[in-house]
VORO-820807 format. One line per field, with one value per residue: residue in three letters; residue number from 0; x, y, z negated of N, C-alpha, C in turn. Coordinates in steps of 0.05 Angstrom, whole numbers, plus 32768, in hexadecimal, padded with zeros to 4 digits. Layout:
BEGIN
aa: (ALA; ...);
i: (NUM; ...);
n.c1: (X; ...);
n.c2: (Y; ...);
n.c3: (Z; ...);
ca.c1: (X; ...);
ca.c2: (Y; ...);
ca.c3: (Z; ...);
c.c1: (X; ...);
c.c2: (Y; ...);
c.c3: (Z; ...);
***
This chain:
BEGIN
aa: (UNK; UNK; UNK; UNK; UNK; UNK; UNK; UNK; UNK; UNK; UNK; UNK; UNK; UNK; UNK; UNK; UNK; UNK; UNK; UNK; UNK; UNK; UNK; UNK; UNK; UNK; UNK; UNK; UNK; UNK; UNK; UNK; UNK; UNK; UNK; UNK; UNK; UNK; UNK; UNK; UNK; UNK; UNK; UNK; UNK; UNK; UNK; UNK; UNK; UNK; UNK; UNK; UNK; UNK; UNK; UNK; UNK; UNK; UNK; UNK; UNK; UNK; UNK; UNK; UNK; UNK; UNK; UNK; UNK; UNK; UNK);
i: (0; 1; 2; 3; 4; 5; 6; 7; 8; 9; 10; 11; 12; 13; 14; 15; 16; 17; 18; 19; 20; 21; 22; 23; 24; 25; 26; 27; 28; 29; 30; 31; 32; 33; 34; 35; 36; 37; 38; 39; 40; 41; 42; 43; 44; 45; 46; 47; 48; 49; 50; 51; 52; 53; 54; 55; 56; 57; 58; 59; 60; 61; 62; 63; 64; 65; 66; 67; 68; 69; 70);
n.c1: (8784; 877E; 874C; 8751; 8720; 86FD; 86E4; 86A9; 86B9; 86EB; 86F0; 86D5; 8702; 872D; 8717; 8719; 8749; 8760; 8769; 877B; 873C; 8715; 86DE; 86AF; 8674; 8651; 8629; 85F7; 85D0; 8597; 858C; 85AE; 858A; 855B; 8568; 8574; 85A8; 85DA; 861B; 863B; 865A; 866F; 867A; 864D; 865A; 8644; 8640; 863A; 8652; 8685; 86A3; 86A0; 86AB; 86DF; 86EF; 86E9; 8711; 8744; 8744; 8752; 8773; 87B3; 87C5; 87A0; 8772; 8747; 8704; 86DD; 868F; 865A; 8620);
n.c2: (919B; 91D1; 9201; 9249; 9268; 92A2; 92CC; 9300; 9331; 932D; 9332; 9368; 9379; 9375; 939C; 93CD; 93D7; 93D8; 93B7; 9383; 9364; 933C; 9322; 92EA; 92CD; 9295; 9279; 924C; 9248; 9251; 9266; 928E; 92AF; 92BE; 92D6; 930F; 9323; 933E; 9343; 9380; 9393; 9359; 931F; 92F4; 92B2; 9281; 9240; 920C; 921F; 920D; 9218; 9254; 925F; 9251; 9273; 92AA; 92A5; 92A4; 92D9; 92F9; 931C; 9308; 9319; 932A; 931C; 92E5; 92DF; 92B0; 92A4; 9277; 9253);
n.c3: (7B9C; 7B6C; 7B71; 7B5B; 7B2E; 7B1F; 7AFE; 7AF5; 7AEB; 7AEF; 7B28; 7B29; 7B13; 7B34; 7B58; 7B45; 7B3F; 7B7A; 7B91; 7BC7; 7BE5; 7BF8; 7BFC; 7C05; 7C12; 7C0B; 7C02; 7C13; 7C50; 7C42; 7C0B; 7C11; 7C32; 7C10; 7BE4; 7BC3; 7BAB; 7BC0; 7BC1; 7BCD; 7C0B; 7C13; 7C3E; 7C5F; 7C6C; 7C8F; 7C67; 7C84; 7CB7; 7CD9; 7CFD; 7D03; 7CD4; 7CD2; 7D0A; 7CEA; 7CC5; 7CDC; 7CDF; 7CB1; 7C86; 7C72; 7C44; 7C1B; 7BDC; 7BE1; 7BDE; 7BC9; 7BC6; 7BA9; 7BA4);
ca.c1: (878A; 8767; 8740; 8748; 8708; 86FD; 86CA; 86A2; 86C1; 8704; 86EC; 86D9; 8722; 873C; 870F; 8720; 876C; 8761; 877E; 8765; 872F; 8704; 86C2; 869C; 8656; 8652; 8614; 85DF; 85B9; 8578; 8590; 85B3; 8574; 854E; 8575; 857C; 85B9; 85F2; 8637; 863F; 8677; 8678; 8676; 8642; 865C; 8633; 8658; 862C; 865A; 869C; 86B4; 869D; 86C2; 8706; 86F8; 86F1; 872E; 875B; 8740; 875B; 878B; 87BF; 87CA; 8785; 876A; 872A; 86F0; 86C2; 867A; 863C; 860C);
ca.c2: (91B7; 91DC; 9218; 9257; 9274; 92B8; 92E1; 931B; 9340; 9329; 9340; 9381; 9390; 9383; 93BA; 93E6; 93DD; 93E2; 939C; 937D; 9350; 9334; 930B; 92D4; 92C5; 927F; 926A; 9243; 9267; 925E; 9278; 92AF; 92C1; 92B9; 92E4; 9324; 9323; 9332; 9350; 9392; 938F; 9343; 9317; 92DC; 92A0; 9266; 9230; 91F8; 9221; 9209; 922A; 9275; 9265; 9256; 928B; 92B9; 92A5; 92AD; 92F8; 92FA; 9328; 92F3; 932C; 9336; 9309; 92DE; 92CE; 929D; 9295; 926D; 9248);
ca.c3: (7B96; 7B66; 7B71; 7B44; 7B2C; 7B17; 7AEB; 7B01; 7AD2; 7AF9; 7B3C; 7B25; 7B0B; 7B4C; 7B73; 7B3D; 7B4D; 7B95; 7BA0; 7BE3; 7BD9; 7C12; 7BFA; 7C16; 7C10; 7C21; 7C03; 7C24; 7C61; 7C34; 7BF8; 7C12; 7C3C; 7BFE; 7BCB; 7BC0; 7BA6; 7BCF; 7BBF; 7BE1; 7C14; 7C12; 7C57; 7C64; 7C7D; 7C8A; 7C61; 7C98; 7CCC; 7CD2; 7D15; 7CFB; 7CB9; 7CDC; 7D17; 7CD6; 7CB4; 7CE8; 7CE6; 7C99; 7C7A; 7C5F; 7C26; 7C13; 7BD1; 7BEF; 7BC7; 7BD3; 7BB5; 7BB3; 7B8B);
c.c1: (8773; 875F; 8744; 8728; 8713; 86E9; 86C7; 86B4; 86E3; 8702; 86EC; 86EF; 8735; 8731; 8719; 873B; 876F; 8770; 8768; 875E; 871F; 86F3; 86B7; 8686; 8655; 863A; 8606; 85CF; 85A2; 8580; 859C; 859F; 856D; 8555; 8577; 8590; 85D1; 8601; 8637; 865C; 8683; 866F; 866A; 864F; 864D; 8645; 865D; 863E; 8679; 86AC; 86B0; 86A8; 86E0; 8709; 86F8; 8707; 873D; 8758; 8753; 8771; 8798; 87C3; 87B0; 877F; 874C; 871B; 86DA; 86AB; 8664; 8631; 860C);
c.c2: (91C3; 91F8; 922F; 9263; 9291; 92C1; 92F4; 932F; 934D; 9338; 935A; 9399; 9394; 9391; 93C4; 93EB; 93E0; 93C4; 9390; 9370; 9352; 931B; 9313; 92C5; 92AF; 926A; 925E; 924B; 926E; 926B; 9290; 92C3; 92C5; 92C4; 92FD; 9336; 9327; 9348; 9365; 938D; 936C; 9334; 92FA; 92D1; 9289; 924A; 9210; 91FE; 9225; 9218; 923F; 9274; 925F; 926B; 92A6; 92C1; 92A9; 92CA; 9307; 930B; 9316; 9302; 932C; 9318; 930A; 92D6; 92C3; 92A0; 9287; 9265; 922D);
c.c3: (7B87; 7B72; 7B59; 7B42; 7B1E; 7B0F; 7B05; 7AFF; 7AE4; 7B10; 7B37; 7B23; 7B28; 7B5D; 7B65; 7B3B; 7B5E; 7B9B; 7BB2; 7BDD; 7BF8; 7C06; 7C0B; 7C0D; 7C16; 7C0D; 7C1B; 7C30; 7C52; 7C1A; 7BF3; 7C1C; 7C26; 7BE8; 7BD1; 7BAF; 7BB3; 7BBF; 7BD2; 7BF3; 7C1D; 7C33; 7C57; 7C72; 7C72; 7C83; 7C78; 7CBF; 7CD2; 7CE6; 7D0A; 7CEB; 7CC4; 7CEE; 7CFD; 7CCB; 7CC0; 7CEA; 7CC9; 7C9A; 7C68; 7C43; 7C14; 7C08; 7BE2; 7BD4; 7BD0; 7BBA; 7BC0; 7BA0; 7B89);
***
């Protein structure tokens, strides 16, 4: 299965339509410590933590586009 990808550019249009979006941080614990970069609004999951990422997802709005990033 592929994955879609999406631009910045892309993200952007859907806040500015109000369409539900729910990003996921799922870099690497050290490089998320280690950046100062984050996405406002966006939710760390540790990608090394497989139970917190499924108790997560079952929390999910099936409506709401997800976005994953990392590095």
């Amino acid at each position: 299965m592929e994955i879609p990808r999406i631009s910045v550019d892309e993200l952007k249009s859907m806040f500015d339509r109000g369409e539900s979006v729910v990003i996921l941080d799922v870099r690497q614990p050290e490089a998320y410590a280690g950046s100062n970069k984050k996405i406002k609004g966006a939710v760390y999951l540790d990608p090394n933590n497989d139970a917190a990422i499924k108790e997560y997802a079952r929390g999910l709005d099936k409506n709401s586009t997800i976005v994953a990033y990392c590095t």
